[in-house]
BAZA-41969 format. One record per residue (C-alpha): x, y, z; residue number from 1. Coordinates in steps of 0.2 Angstrom, whole numbers, plus 5000, padded with zeros to 4 digits. Layout:
<pts>
 east north   up   i
    X     Y    Z NUM
...
</pts>
This chain:
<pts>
 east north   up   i
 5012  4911 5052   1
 5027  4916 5039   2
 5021  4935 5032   3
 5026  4929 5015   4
 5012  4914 5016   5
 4999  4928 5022   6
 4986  4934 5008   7
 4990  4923 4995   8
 4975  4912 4995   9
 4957  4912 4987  10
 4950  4928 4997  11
 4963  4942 4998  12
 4967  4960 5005  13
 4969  4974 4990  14
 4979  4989 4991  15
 4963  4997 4999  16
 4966  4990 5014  17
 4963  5004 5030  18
 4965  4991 5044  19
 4948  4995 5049  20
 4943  4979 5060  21
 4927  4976 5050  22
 4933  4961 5043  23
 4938  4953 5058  24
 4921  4958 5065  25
 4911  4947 5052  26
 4925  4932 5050  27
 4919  4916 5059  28
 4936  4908 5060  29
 4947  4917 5073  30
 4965  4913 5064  31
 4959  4921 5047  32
 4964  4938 5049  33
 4982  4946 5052  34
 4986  4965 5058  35
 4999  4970 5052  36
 5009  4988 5049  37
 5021  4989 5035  38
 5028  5001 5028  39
 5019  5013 5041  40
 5001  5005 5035  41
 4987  4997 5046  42
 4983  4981 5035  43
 4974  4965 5039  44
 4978  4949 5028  45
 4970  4934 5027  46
 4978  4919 5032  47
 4973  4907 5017  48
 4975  4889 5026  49
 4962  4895 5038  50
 4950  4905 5031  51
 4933  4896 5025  52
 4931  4908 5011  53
 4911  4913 5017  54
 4916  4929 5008  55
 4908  4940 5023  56
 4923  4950 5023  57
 4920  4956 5007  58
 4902  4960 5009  59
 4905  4969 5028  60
 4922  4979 5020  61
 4914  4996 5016  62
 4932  5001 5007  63
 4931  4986 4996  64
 4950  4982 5002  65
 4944  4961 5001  66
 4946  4953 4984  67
 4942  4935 4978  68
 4951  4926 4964  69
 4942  4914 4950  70
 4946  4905 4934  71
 4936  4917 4924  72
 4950  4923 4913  73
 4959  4908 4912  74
 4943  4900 4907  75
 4942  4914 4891  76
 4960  4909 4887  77
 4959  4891 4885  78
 4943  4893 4877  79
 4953  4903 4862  80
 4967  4891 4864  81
 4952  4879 4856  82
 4953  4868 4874  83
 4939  4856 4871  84
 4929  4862 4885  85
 4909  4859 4894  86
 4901  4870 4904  87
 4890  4867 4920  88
 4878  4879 4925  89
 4873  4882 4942  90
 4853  4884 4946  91
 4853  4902 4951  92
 4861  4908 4935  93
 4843  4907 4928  94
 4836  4913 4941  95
 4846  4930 4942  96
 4848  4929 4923  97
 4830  4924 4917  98
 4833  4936 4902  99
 4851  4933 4897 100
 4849  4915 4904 101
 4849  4908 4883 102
 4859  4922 4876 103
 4877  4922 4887 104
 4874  4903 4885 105
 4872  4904 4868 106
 4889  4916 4866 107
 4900  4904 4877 108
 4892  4891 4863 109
 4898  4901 4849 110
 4917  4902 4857 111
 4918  4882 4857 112
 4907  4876 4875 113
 4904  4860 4869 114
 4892  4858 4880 115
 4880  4864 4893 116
 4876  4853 4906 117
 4863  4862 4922 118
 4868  4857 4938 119
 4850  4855 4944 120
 4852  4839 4939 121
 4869  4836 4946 122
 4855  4842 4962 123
 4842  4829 4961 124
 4857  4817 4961 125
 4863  4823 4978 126
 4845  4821 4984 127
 4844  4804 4977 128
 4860  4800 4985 129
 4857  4808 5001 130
 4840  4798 5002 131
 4849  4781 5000 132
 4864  4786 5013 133
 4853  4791 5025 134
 4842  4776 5024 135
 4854  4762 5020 136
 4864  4769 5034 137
 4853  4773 5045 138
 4861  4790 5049 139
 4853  4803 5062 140
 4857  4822 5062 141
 4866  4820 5047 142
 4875  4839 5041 143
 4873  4842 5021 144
 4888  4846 5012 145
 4883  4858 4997 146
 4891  4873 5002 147
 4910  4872 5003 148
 4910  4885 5015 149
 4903  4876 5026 150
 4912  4858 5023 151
 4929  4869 5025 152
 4923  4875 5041 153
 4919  4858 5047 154
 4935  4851 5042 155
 4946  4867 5050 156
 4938  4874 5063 157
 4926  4859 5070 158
 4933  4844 5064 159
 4925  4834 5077 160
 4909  4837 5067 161
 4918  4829 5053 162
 4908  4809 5054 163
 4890  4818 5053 164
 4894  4827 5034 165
 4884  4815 5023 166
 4898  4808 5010 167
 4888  4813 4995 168
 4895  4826 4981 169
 4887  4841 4980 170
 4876  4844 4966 171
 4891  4853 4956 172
 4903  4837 4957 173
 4888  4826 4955 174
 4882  4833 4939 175
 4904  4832 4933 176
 4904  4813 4939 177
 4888  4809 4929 178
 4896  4819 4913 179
 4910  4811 4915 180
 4908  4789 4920 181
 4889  4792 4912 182
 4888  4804 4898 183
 4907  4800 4894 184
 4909  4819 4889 185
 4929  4821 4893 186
 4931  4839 4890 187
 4935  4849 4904 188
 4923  4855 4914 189
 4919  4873 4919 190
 4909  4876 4933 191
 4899  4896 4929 192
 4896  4897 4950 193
 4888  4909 4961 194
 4903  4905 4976 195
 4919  4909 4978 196
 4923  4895 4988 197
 4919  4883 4975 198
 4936  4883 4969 199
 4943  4876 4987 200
 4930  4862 4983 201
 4937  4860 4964 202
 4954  4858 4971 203
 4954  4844 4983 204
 4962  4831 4977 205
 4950  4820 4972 206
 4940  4834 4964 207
 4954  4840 4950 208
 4950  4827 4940 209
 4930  4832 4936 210
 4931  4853 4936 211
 4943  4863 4931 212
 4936  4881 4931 213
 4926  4890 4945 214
 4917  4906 4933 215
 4909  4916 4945 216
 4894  4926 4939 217
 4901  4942 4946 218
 4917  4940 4935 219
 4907  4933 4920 220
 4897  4947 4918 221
 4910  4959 4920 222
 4920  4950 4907 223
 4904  4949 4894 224
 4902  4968 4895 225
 4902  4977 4878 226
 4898  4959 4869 227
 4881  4960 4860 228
 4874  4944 4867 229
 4857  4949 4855 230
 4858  4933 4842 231
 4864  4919 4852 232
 4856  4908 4864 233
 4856  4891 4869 234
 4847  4879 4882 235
 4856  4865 4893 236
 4853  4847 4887 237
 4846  4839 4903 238
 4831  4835 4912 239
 4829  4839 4930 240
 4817  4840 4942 241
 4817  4849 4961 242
 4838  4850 4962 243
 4831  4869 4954 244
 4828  4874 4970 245
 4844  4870 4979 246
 4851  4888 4978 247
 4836  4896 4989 248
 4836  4892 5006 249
 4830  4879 5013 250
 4830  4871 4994 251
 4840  4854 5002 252
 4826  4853 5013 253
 4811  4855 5002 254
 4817  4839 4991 255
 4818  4829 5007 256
 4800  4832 5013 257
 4795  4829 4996 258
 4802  4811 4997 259
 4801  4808 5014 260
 4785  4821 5020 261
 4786  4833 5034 262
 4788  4821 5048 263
 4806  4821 5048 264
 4814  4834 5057 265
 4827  4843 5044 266
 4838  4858 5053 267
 4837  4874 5040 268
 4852  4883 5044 269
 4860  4899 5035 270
 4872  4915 5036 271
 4889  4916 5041 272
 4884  4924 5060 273
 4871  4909 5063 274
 4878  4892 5054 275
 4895  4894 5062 276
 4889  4898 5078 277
 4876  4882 5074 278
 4889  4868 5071 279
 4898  4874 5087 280
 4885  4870 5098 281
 4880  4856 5087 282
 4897  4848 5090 283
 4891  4850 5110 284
 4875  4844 5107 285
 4884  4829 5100 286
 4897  4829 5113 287
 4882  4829 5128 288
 4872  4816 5121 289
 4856  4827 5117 290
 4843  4821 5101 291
 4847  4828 5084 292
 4836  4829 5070 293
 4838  4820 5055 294
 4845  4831 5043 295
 4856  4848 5045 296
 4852  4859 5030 297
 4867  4873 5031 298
 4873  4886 5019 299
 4883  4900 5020 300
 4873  4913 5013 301
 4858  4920 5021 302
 4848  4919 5006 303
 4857  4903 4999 304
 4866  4899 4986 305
 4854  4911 4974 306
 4864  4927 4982 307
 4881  4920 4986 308
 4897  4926 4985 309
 4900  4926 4969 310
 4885  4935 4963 311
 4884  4954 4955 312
 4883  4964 4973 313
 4866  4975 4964 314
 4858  4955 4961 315
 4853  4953 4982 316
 4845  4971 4981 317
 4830  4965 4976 318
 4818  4949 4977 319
 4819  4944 4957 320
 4829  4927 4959 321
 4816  4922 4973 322
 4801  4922 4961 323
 4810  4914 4946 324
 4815  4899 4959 325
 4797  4900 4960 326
 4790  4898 4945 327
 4804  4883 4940 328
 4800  4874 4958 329
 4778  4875 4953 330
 4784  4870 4935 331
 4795  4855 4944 332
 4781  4847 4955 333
 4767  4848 4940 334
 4759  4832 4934 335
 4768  4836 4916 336
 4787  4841 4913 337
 4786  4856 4906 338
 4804  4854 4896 339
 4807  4842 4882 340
 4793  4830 4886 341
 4774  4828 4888 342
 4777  4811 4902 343
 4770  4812 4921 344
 4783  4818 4933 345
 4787  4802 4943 346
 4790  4812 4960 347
 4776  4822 4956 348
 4765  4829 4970 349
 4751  4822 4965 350
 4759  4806 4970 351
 4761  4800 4989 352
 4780  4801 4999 353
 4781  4783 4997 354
 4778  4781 4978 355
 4788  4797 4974 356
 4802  4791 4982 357
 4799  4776 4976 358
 4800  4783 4956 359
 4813  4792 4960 360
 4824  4779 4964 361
 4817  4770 4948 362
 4824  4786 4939 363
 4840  4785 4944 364
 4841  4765 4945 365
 4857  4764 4933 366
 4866  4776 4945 367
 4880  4768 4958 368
 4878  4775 4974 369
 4898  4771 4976 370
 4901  4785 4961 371
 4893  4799 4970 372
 4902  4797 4987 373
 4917  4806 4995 374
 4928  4808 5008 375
 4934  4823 5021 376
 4948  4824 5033 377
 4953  4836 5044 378
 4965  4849 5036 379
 4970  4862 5048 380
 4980  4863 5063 381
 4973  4877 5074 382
 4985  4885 5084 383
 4980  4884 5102 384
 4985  4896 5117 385
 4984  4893 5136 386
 4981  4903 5151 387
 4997  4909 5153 388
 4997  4916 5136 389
 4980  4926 5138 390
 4987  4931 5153 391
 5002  4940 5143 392
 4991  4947 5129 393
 4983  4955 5143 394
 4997  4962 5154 395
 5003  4967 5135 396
 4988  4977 5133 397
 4989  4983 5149 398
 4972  4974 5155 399
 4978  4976 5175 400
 4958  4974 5182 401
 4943  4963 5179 402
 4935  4978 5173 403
 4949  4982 5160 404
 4947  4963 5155 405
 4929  4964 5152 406
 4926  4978 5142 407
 4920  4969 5127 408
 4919  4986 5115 409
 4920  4974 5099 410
 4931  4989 5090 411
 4946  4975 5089 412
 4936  4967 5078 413
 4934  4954 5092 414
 4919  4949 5102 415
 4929  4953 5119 416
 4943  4955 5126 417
 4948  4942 5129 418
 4948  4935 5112 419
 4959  4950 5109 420
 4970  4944 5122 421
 4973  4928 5113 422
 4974  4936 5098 423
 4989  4947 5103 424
 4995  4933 5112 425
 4994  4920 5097 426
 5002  4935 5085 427
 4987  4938 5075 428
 4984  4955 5081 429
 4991  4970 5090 430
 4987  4977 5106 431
 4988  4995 5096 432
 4972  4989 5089 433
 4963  4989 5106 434
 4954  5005 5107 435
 4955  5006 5125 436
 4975  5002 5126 437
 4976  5017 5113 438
 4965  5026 5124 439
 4975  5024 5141 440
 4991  5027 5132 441
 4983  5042 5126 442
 4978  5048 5142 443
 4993  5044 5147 444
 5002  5054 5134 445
 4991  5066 5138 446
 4995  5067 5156 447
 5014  5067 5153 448
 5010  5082 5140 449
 5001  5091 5155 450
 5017  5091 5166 451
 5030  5092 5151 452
 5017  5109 5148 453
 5019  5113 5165 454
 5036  5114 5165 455
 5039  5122 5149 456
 5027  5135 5157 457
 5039  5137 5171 458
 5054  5136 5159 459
 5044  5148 5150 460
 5044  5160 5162 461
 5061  5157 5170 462
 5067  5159 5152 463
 5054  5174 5151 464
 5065  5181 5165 465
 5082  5178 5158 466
 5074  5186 5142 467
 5070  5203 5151 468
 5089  5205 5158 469
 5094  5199 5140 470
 5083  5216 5134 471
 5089  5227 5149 472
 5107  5223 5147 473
 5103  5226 5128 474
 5094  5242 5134 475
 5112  5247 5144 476
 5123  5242 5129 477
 5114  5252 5117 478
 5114  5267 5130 479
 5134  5264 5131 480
 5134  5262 5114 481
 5123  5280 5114 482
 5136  5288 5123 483
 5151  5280 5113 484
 5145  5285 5100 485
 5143  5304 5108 486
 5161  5303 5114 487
 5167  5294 5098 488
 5160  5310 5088 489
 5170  5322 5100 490
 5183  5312 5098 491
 5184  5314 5081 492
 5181  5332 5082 493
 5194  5335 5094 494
 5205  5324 5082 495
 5202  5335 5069 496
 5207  5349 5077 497
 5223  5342 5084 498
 5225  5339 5067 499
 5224  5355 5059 500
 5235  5362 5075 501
 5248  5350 5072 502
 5244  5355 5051 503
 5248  5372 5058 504
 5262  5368 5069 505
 5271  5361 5054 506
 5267  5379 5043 507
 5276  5386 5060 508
 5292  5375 5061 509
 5295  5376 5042 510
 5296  5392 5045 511
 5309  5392 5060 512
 5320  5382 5051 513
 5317  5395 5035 514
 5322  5409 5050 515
 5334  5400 5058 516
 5343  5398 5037 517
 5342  5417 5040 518
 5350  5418 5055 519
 5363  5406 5051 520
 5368  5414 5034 521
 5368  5429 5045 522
 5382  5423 5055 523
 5391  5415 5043 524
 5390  5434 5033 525
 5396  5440 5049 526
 5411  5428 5052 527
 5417  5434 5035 528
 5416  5453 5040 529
 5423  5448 5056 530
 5438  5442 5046 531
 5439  5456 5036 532
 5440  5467 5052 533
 5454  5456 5060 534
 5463  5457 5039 535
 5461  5476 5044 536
 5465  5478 5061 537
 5481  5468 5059 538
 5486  5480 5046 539
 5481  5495 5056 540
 5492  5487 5070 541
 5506  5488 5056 542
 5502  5504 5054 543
 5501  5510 5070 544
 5519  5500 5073 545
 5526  5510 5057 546
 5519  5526 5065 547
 5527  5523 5080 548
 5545  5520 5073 549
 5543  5535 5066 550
 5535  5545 5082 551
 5552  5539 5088 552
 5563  5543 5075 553
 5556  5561 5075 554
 5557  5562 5093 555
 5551  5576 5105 556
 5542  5580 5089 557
 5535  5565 5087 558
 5527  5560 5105 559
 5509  5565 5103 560
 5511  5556 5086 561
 5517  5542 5095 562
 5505  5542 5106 563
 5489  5542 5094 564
 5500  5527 5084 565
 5499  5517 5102 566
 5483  5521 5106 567
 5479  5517 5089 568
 5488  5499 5090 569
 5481  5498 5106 570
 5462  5502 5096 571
 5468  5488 5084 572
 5473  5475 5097 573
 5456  5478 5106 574
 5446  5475 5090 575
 5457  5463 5084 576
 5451  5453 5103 577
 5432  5457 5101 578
 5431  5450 5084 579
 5442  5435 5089 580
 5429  5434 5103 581
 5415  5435 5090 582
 5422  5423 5079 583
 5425  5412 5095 584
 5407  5414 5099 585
 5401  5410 5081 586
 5411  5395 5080 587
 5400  5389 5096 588
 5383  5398 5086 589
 5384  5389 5070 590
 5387  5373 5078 591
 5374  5372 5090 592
 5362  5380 5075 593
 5366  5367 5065 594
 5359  5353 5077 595
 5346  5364 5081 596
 5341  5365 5063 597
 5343  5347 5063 598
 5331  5344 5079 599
 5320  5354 5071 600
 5317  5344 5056 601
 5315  5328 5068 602
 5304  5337 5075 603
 5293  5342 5060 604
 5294  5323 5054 605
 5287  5317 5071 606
 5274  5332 5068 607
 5271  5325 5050 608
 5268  5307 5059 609
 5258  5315 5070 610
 5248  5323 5058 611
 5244  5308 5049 612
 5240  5297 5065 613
 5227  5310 5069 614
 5218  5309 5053 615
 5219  5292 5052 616
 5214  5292 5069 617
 5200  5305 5063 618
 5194  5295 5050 619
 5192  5278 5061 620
 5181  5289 5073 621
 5171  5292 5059 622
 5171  5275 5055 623
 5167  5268 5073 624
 5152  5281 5072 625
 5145  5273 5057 626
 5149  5257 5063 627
 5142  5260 5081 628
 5125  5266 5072 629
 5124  5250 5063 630
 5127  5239 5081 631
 5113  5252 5088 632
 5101  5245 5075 633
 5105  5228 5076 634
 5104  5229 5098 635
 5087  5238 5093 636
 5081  5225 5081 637
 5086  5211 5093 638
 5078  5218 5108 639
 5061  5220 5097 640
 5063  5201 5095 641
 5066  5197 5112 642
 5051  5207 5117 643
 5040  5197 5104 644
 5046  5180 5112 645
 5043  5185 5129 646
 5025  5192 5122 647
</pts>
């Protein structure tokens, strides 16, 4: 089945859908309902080709996620469109309605209903009808076809059963055919209804032509709240008889004891869990050969077509409707109708079976049998599934032992398991909607959690293990970072003293190279002397050259001072060679103080250099400090971490 075919017929699933499984609980028909996820969502549509439309899953679903369509607003429109349109009324609107019975007639009157036709005698027709099939075809174990529900069933689900539905309309088409070929009333036809599937019956082909508009009470009613229904009313405009009492159960088969006594056997049969499950057996009843009764009366409903599915949910909480059909059934089988005339009920009860019937044909003499006949054919193709496939849908769902296979919870939705099986093998479902799959997987999950947990606990604690190094080799780098930071301190301290030395080293050697100035201006004063001295002794030389030529000149007279003028040359010579000596010795001095001066003031550049390397070398010990402080609190912070893992 294409997804895009799912949920698009009569009954459908609403947004409220949980994917609960109570619908498919209720459904009688296997193929109806879908799982699905999408978009992350459990849902469960319904498959409009197969479903019979019993409405049990909207009654079962507790989340009101099943919906129904109708012709109730198109109905409305066409009506202000000025449609020439006639109205049928089903039995049990009176009977649920008793009050506003006249009035909502009356208002639908007032909008342009031409005209208002009960279907109670659209009922006495079927009976009439179903009397002269049965008898002029001498049918046994007939099955009564007023309830589409269950004429839908027949042809989908059990279409073997399909011979035995007795080919006359139901009171709703037989009261449009009688408008139509016998009243000649060519308006269209709306049908106010009490059953959603009365639409699938309204839209078999050879339906269309007689109704046009399935109103359901439920939906009428909503749509007439706020109108002030206080001064219309208005009454249907034809006589019927029993066909009131078709909507209660058992209603089919009151009218035929009344014609034919209580000697016949007629099969009351109603409610989705029992008339479904019925007609299977029936059709191996038939199969078998065993007796049959003369009629089958089958409805949907468990309290017939007076709470059916179209109904106000608040009608069926209490017994009202029950003692209305009442009082319009005593008022049916009285001696006098109690409507428009004062004439003896032909098929009253005062008469005998024979004679009643016997009027009741006479009532209805103009009728054509032919007019009020139909056909049915089978019109679904059930999808079938073999053993092989079951066998799938359980090894799917992971049903490995005939106990597995026999579990039969129901929470699928399903009555066993192995319907679930052919459900997941057919596609209809999903073995995630077996309780039990979902509970072995869990345990399974649950299991495989167990060891994954056991060996996170032991990577727990092999990680537990690594953490505690972690924290003592944390512990050992802060204490290195303890004493680093202790010798990083001394450190600096010593470079700051090294630097204030070296500061006072400089002082020193700027004052050596001021001494050394000193001493070399010194020298270089005492070159000059020392040439001044050599000016002089080489004049006193002169002199004492002068004095000698003279000593000489003056003879014996002059020897001593000849000798003082040798000595005195000899004097001069002597200093003459010290200073030259001095000066020799100068001339090595001055040089040699000059490089020395010049090694000096390398060397106070290198102590600058030095200087400045140990402050800077100073002030990046006082910055590793700080920065080793920080690295201390963030080894301390991270070690608190650690320990809070591990704990």
């Amino acid at each position: 089945m294409e997804i895009n075919k799912l949920n698009s017929g009569l009954v459908y699933t609403n947004d409220d859908c949980i994917g609960c499984n109570h619908c498919i609980s209720v459904c009688p028909v296997f193929e109806a309902n879908y799982s699905l996820k999408q978009d992350g969502k459990d849902l469960i549509y319904v498959n409009g080709d197969a479903c019979v439309h019993c409405g049990a899953c909207i009654d079962a679903c507790h989340h009101h996620a099943r919906s129904y369509q109708d012709d109730t607003e198109q109905f409305f429109l066409d009506l202000e469109k000025g449609e020439p349109i006639s109205v049928l009324v089903a039995p049990a609107f009176i009977a649920n309605y008793p009050k506003d019975y006249g009035k909502v007639l009356g208002y639908l009157k007032n909008l342009g209903v031409r005209h208002i036709i009960s279907v109670s005698f659209g009922a006495d027709i079927t009976t009439w009808g179903y009397l002269n099939y049965i008898t002029a075809y001498n049918l046994e174990g007939g099955i009564s076809q007023p309830c589409p529900a269950i004429v839908d069933y027949i042809e989908k689900h059990v279409p073997e059963l399909i011979p035995k539905i007795i080919p006359i309309h139901s009171p709703m088409m037989c009261a449009a055919i009688y408008v139509k070929k016998y009243m000649k009333i060519m308006d269209k036809l709306a049908f106010i209804s009490p059953c959603i599937a009365k639409k699938s019956e309204i839209m078999r082909p050879d339906n269309r032509q007689y109704v046009s508009y399935n109103v359901t009470f439920d939906h009428l009613v909503d749509k007439l709240k706020g109108v002030n229904l206080g001064s219309y009313h208005a009454v249907d405009e034809l006589e019927y008889g029993l066909g009131c009492v078709y909507p209660q159960p058992g209603g089919l088969k009151e009218n035929v004891e009344h014609f034919l006594g209580k000697d016949v056997l007629v099969r009351q049969v109603e409610g989705e869990k029992h008339a479904y499950h019925f007609l299977k057996e029936y059709a191996k009843r038939i199969k078998n050969g065993k007796p049959l009764p003369f009629m089958v009366d089958a409805l949907n409903c468990s309290n017939g077509c007076l709470y059916g599915t179209g109904i106000e949910p608040k009608m069926s909480e209490n017994d009202d409707a029950f003692f209305e059909i009442n009082t319009l059934r005593n008022k049916a089988k009285s001696s006098k109708m109690d409507r428009k005339s004062n004439k003896k009920n032909p098929w009253g009860k005062e008469n005998n079976y024979e004679k009643r019937f016997k009027n009741f044909n006479a009532q209805f003499a103009e009728l054509r049998l032919e007019d009020f006949m139909c056909r049915y054919q089978e019109n679904f193709q059930a999808v079938s599934v073999n053993e092989q496939q079951i066998e799938a849908g359980f090894e799917d769902m992971k049903k490995d032992s005939p106990q597995k296979r026999s579990i039969d919870c129901g929470a699928c939705g399903y009555e066993s398991c192995r319907e679930m099986a052919e459900a997941v093998a057919l596609g209809l479902n999903r073995r995630e909607n077996c309780m039990h799959y979902e509970k072995d997987a869990l345990q399974e999950e649950q299991e495989r959690m167990q060891e994954m947990t056991e060996q996170l606990r032991e990577e727990h604690r092999r990680k537990q293990a690594l953490y505690e190094e972690i924290v003592e080799d944390f512990q050992q780098i802060k204490n290195a970072m303890g004493e680093l930071a202790i010798g990083n301190q001394s450190s600096a301290e010593d470079a700051t003293k090294i630097a204030q030395a070296v500061g006072g080293m400089t002082s020193f050697t700027q004052m050596l190279r001021n001494s050394m100035k000193q001493v070399l201006d010194a020298i270089t004063g005492y070159d000059e002397m020392n040439e001044d001295i050599i000016k002089i002794s080489n004049q006193t030389g002169m002199l004492a050259l002068n004095a000698g030529i003279e000593a000489a000149r003056s003879g014996e007279a002059g020897r001593g001072f000849a000798v003082i003028a040798n000595r005195v040359r000899d004097l001069s010579e002597q200093t003459k060679e010290a200073v030259v000596t001095g000066k020799d010795q100068s001339a090595i001095l001055i040089p040699a103080i000059h490089k020395l001066e010049e090694e000096t003031s390398t060397f106070v550049n290198h102590i600058q250099n030095i200087n400045e390397g140990t402050s800077a070398l100073a002030a990046s010990s006082q910055e590793i400090a700080a920065q080793t402080e920080m690295v201390d609190e963030v080894v301390n912070g991270m070690a608190e971490k650690m320990r809070e893992v591990i704990n």
